[in-house]
ROROKOL-683807 format. One record per residue (C-alpha): residue in one letter; x, y, z; chain. Coordinates in nm, 4 decimals. Layout:
ROROKOL-683807
ATOM   resn         c1         c2         c3   chain
ATOM      A          X          Y          Z       A
...
end
This chain:
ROROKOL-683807
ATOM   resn         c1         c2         c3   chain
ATOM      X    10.1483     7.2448    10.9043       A
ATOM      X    10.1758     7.0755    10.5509       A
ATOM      X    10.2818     7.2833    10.2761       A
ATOM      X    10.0897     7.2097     9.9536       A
ATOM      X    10.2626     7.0966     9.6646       A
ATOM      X    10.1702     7.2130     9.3172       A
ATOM      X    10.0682     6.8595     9.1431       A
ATOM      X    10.1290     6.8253     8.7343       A
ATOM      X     9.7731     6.9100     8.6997       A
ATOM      X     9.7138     7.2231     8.8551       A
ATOM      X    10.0443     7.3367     8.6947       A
ATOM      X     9.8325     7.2845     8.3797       A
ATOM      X     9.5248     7.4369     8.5049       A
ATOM      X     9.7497     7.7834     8.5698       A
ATOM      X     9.9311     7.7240     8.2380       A
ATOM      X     9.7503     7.9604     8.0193       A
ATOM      X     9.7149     8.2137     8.3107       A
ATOM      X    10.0476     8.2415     8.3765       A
ATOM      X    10.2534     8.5990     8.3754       A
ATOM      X     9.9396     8.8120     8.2647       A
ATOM      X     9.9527     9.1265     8.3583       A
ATOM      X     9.6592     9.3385     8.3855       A
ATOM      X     9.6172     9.7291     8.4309       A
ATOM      X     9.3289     9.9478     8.4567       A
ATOM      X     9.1479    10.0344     8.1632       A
ATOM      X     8.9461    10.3733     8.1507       A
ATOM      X     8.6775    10.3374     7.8878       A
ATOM      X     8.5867    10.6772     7.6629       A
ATOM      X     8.1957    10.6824     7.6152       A
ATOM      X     8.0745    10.5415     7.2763       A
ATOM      X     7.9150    10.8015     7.1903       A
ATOM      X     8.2427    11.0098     7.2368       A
ATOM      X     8.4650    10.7743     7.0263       A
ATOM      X     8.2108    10.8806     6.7262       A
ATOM      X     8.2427    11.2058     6.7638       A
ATOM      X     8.5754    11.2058     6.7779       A
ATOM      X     8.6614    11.0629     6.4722       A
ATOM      X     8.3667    11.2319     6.2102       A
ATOM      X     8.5808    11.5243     6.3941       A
ATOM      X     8.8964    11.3491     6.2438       A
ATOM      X     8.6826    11.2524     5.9454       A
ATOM      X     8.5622    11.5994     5.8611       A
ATOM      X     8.9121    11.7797     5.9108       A
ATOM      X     9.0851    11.5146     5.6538       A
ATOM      X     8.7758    11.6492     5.4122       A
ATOM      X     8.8719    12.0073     5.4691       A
ATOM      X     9.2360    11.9828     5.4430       A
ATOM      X     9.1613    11.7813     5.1120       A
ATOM      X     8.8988    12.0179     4.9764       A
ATOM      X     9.2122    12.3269     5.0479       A
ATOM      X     9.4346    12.1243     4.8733       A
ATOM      X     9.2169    12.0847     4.5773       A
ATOM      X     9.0815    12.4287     4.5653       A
ATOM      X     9.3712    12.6296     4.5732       A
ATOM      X     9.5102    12.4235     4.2562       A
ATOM      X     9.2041    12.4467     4.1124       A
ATOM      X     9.3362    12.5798     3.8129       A
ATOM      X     9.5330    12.2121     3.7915       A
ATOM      X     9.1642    12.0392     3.7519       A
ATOM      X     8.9030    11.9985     3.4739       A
ATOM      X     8.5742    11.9258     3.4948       A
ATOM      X     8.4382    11.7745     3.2014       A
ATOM      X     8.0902    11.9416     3.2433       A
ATOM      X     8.2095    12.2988     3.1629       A
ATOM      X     8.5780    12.3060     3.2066       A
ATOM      X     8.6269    12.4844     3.5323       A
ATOM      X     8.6433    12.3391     3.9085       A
ATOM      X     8.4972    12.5778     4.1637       A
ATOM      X     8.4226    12.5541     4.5216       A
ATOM      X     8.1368    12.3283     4.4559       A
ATOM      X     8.3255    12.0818     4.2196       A
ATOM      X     8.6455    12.0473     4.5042       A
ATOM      X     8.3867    11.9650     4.7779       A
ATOM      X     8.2539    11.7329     4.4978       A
ATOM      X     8.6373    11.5850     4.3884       A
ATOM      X     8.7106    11.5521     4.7834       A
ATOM      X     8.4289    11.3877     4.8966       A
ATOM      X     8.4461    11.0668     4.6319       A
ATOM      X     8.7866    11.1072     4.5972       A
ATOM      X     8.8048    11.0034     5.0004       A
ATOM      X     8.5391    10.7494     4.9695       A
ATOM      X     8.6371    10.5855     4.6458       A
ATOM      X     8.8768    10.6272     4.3560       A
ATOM      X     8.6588    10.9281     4.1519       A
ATOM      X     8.3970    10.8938     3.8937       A
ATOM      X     8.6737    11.0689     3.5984       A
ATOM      X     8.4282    11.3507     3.5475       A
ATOM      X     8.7088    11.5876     3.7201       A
ATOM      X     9.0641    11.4949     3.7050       A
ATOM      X     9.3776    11.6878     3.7531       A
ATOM      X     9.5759    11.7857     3.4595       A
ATOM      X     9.8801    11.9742     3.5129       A
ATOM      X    10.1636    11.8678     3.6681       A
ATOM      X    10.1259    12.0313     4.0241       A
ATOM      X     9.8011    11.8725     4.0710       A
ATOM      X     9.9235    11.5520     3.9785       A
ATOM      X    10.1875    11.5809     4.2259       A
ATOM      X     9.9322    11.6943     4.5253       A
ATOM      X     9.7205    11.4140     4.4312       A
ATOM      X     9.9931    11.1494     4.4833       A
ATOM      X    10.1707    11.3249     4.7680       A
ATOM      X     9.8865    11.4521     4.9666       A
ATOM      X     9.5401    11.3634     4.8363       A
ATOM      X     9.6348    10.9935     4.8372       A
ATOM      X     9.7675    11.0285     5.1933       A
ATOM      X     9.4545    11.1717     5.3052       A
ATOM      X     9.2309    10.8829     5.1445       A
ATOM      X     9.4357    10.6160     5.2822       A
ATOM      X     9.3774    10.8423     5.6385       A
ATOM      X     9.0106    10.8573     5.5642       A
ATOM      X     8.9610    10.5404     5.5132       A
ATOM      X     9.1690    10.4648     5.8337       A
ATOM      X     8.9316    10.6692     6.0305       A
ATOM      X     8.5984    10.4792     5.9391       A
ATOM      X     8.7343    10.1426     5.9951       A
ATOM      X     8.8748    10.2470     6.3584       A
ATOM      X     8.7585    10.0248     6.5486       A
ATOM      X     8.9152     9.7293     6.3302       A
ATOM      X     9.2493     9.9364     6.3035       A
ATOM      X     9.1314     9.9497     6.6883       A
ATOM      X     9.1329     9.5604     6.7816       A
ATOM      X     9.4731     9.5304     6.5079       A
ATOM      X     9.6527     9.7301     6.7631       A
ATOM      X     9.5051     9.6697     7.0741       A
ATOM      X     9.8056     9.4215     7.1932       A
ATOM      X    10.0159     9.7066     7.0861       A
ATOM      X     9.9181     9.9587     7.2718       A
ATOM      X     9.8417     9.7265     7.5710       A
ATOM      X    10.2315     9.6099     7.5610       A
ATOM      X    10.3381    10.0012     7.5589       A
ATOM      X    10.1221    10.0536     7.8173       A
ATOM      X    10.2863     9.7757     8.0522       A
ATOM      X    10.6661     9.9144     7.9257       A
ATOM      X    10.6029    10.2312     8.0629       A
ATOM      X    10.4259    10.1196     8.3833       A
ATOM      X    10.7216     9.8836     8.4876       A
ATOM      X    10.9568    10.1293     8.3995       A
ATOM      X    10.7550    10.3831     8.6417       A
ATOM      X    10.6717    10.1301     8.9121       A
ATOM      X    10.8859    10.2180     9.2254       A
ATOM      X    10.8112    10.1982     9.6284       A
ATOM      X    10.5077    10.0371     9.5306       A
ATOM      X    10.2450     9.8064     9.7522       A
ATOM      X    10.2288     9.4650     9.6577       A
ATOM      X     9.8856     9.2962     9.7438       A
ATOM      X     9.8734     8.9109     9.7241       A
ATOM      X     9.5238     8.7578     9.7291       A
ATOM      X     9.2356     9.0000     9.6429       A
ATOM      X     8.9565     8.8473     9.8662       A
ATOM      X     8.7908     9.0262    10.1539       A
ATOM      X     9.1329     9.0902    10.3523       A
ATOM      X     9.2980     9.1972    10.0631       A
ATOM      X     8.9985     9.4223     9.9298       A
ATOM      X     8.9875     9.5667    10.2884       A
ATOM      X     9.3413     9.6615    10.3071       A
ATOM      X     9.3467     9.8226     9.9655       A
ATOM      X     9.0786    10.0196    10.0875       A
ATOM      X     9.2554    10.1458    10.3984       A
ATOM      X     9.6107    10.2345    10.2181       A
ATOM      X     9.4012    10.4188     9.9425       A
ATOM      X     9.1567    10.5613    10.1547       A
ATOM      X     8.8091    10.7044     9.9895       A
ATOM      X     8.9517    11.0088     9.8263       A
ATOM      X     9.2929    10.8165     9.6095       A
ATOM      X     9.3438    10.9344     9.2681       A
ATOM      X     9.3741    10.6612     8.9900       A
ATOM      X     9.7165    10.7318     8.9900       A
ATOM      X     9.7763    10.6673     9.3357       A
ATOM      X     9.5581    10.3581     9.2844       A
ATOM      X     9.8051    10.2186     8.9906       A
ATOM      X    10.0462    10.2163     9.2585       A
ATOM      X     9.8550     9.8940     9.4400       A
ATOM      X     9.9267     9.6061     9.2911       A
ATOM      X     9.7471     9.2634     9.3115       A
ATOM      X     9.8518     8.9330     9.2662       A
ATOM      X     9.5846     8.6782     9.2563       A
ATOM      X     9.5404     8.3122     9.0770       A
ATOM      X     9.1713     8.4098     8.9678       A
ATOM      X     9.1273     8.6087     8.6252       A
ATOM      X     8.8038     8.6801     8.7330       A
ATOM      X     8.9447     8.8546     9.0877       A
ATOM      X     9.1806     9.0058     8.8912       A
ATOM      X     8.9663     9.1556     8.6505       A
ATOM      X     8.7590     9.3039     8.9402       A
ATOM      X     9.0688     9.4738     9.1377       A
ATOM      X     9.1065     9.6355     8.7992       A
ATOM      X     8.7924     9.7679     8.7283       A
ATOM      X     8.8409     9.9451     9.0625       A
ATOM      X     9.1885    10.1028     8.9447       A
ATOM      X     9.4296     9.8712     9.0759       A
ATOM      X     9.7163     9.7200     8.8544       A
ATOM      X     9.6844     9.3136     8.8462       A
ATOM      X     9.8791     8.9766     8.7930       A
ATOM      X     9.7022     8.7063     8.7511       A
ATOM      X     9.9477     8.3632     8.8932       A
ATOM      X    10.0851     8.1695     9.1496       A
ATOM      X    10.2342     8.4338     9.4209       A
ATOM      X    10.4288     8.1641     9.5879       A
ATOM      X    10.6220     8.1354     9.2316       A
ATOM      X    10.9045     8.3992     9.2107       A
ATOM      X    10.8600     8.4452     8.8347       A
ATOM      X    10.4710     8.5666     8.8875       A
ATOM      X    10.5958     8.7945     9.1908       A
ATOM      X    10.8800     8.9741     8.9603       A
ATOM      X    10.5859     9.0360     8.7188       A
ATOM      X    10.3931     9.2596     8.9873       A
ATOM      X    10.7414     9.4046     9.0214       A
ATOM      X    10.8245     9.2902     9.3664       A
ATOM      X    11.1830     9.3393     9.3816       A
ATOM      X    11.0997     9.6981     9.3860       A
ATOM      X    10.8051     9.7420     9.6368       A
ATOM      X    10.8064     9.9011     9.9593       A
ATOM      X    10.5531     9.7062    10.1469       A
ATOM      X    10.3812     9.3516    10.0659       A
ATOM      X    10.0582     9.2630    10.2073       A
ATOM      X     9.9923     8.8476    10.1750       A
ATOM      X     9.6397     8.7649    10.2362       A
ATOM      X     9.6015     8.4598    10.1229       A
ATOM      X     9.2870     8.2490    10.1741       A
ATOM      X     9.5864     7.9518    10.3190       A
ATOM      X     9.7916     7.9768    10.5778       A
ATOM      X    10.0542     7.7451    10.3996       A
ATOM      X    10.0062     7.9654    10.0730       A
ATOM      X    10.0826     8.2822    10.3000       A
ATOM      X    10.4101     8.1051    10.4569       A
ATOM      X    10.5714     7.9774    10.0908       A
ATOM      X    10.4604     8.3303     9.9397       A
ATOM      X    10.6454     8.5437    10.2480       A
ATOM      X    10.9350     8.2989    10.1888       A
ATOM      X    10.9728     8.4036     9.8272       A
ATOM      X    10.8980     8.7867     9.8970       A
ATOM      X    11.1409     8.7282    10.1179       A
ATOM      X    11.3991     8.6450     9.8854       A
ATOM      X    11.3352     8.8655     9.6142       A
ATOM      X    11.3092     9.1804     9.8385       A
ATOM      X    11.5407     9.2161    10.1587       A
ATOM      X    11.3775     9.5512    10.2252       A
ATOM      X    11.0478     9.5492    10.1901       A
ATOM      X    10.8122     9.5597    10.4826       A
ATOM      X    10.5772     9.2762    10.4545       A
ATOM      X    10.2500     9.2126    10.6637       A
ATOM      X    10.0958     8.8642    10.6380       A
ATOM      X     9.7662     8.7195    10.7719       A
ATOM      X     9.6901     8.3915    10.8859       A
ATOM      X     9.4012     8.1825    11.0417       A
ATOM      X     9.5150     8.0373    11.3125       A
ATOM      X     9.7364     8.1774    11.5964       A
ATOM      X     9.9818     7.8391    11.5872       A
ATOM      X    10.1250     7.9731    11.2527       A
ATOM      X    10.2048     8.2784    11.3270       A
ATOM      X    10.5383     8.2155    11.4905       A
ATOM      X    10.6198     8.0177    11.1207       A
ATOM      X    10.5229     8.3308    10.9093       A
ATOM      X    10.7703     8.5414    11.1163       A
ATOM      X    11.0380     8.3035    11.0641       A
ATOM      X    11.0084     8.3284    10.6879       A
ATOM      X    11.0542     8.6738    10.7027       A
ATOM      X    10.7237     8.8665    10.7905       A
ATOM      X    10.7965     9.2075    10.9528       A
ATOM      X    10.4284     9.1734    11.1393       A
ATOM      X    10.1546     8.8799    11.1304       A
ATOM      X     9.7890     8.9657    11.1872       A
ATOM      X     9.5691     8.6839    11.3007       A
ATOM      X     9.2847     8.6899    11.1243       A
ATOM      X     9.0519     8.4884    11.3513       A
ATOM      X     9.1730     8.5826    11.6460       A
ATOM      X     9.1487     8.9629    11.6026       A
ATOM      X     8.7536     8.8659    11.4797       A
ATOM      X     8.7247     8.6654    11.7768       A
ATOM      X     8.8563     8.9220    11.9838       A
ATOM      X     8.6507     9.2355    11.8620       A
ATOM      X     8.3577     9.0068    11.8884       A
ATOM      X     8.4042     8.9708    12.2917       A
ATOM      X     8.4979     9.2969    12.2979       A
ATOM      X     8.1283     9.4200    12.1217       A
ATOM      X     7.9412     9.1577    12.3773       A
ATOM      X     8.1182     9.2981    12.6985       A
ATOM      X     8.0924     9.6299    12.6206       A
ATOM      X     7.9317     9.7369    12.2623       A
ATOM      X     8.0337    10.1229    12.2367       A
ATOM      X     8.3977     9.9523    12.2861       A
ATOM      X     8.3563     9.7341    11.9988       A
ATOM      X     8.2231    10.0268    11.7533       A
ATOM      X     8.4728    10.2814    11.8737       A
ATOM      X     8.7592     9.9924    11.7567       A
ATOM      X     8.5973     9.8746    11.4101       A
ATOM      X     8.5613    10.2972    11.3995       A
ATOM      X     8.9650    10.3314    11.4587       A
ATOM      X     9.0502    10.0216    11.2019       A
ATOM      X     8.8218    10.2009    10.9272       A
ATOM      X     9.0141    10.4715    10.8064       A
ATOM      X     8.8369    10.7697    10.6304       A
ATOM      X     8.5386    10.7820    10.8736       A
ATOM      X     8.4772    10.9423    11.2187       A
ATOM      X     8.8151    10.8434    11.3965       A
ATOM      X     9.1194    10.7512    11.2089       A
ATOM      X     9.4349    10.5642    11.4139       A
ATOM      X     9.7281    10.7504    11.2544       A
ATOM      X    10.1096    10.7400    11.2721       A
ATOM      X    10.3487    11.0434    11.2059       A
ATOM      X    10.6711    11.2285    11.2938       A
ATOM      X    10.7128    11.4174    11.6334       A
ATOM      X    10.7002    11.8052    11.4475       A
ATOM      X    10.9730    12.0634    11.5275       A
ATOM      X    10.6996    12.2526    11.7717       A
ATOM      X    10.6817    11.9168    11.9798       A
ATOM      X    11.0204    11.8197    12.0722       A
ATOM      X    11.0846    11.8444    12.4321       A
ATOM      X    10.7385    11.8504    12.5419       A
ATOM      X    10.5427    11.5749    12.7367       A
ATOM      X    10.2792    11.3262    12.5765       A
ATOM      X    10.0036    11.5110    12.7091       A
ATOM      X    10.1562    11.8023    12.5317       A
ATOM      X    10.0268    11.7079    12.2084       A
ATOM      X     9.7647    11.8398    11.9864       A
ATOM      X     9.6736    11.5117    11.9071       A
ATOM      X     9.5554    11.2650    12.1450       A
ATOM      X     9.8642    11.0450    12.1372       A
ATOM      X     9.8403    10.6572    12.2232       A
ATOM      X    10.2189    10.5079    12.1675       A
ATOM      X    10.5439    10.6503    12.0954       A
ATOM      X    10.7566    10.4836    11.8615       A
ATOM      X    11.1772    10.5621    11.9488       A
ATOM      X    11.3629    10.3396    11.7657       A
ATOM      X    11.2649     9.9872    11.7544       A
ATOM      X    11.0504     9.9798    12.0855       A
ATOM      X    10.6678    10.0716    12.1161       A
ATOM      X    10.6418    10.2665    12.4244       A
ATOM      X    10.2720    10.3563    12.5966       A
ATOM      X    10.1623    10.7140    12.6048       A
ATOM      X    10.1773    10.6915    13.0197       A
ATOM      X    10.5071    10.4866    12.9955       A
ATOM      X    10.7922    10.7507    13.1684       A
ATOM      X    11.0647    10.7163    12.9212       A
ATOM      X    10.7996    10.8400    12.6664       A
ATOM      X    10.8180    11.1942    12.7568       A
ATOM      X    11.0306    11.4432    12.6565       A
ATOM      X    10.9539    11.3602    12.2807       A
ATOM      X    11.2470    11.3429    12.0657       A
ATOM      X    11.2742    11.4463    11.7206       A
ATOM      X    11.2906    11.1308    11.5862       A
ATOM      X    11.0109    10.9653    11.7433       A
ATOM      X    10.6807    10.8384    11.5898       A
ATOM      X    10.3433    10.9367    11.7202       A
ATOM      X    10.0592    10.6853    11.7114       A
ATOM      X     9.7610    10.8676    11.7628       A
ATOM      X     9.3766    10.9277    11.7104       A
ATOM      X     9.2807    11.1913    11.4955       A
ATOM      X     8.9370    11.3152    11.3408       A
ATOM      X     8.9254    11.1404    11.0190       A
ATOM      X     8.9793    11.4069    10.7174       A
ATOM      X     8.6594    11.4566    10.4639       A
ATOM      X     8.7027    11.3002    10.1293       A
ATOM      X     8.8535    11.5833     9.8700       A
ATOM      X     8.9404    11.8160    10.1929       A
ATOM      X     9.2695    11.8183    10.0712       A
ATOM      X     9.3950    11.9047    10.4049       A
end
């Protein structure tokens, strides 16, 4: 198998897509944003029109000398808007003062308000930056997704399951050259980094150093070996599962460091003779692989109840037993008694969305 070497002028193609890091956005409603500030609009009027009012005496109207309610509604409102029409101005000292420490305040606030959405856009890159501060500083024992296509998209969907919160979903992290497949894993919730995965620099900005488990599903199977390779050597720890076309590599993905290799074409091929020999087979295994509907293939700890008892002994109907680093079968001798540090592989009823059981 030839690895691919990145020529001068893709190198330029990826230049200006480089290190971008993208995170979910979640969009308040137009409609919402306008309410929200006339809210903040109208309580900068009120606060002014207090101010005003209760140093009324301060003020004087050069109609007939006096400022009531009515005129410090008046003074407020084109005081806000512009700079005053000089038919009421403040005359004593305190209201002098209230007009340059708080009346001016609330103006230059006012004004703020009604051109939000340019103060908006000003500090949009900002904001954005903050955001991505606090995420990396948050981001730990995460899941690492490289390549966003249909096997990536399908194994974000089975790690979140139908029911994840956004937070959990912020958690996933994908790593794809494609702005465009980036933008779409992150109108869906996940967090995204639009580069080269088989460049460390790119990997370190989806944090990889500090994930738990990597998932490469890249559309190559020479892309999937150079991008396990660096995974590899950024995190010694991490579990990583790579897929790959054809069966030949999959001895070379291991090699670079893979903890399991999933033949992509081969499992297909495989579920396909299994549907033509015997159908209900077939539907009862794409069933199992789809979590979150009708039967769910599960892993989990022996409980306290079940140690010392036999396979069979289960509430669950068990399949493998995991002791240590071998994969026994449920009618295998040595699985049985279960020991408290075994793992269960089983097949369980798949839990309703929001059961929260």
């Amino acid at each position: 198998m030839n690895l691919p070497r990145q020529d001068a002028a893709a190198r330029e193609a990826h230049k200006d897509t480089d290190f971008r890091v993208l995170l979910p956005r979640y969009h308040v409603p137009p409609i919402r944003q306008v309410y929200r500030r006339l809210l903040m609009a109208l309580l900068v009027m009120v606060a002014t029109v207090f101010i005003v009012y209760s140093d009324r005496g301060g003020y004087h109207d050069n109609a007939d000398g006096s400022v009531d309610f009515l005129d410090a509604v008046y003074y407020s409102t084109v005081t806000l808007s512009t700079t005053g029409y000089g038919d009421i101005v403040p005359h004593s000292d305190s209201a002098r003062l209230s007009n340059v420490l708080l009346v001016t305040p609330l103006r230059v606030l006012f004004l703020i308000i009604l051109v939000g959405t340019t103060l908006e856009v000003l500090t949009e890159r900002t904001r954005e930056q903050w955001r991505l501060t606090r995420w990396r500083s948050a981001l730990r024992d995460h899941t690492v997704v490289v390549g966003f296509g249909t096997k990536g998209r399908s194994a974000v969907q089975t790690i979140c399951g139908p029911s994840a919160s956004l937070r959990e979903k912020e958690r996933i992290v994908v790593v794809d050259p494609n702005p465009k497949v980036v933008e779409s894993a992150t109108a869906h919730g996940y967090a995204g980094v639009i580069g080269d995965a088989t460049r460390s620099d790119v990997l370190l900005r989806a944090e990889v150093q500090k994930a738990r488990q990597i998932i490469v599903a890249t559309q190559r199977d020479d892309t999937a070996v150079l991008v396990t390779l660096t995974a590899r050597q950024l995190n010694r720890t991490a579990k990583i599962v790579a897929a790959v076309r054809e069966e030949e590599n999959a001895p070379l993905l291991r090699q670079s460091g893979a903890d399991a290799v999933i033949t992509s074409a081969s499992a297909a091929g495989r579920l396909l003779g299994m549907s033509v020999l015997s159908p209900s087979a077939g539907t009862v295994m794409e069933d199992l692989i789809q979590k979150g509907s009708g039967l769910d293939l599960v892993e989990r700890p022996v409980v306290k109840a079940e140690v010392g008892r036999g396979v069979r002994d289960t509430d669950d109907l068990v399949v493998s037993v995991l002791r240590g680093h071998r994969l026994l079968a449920y009618d295998d001798p040595e699985a049985s008694p279960l020991k408290s540090t075994d793992r269960l592989i089983t097949i369980v009823r798949a839990r309703p969305a929001g059961s929260g059981e």
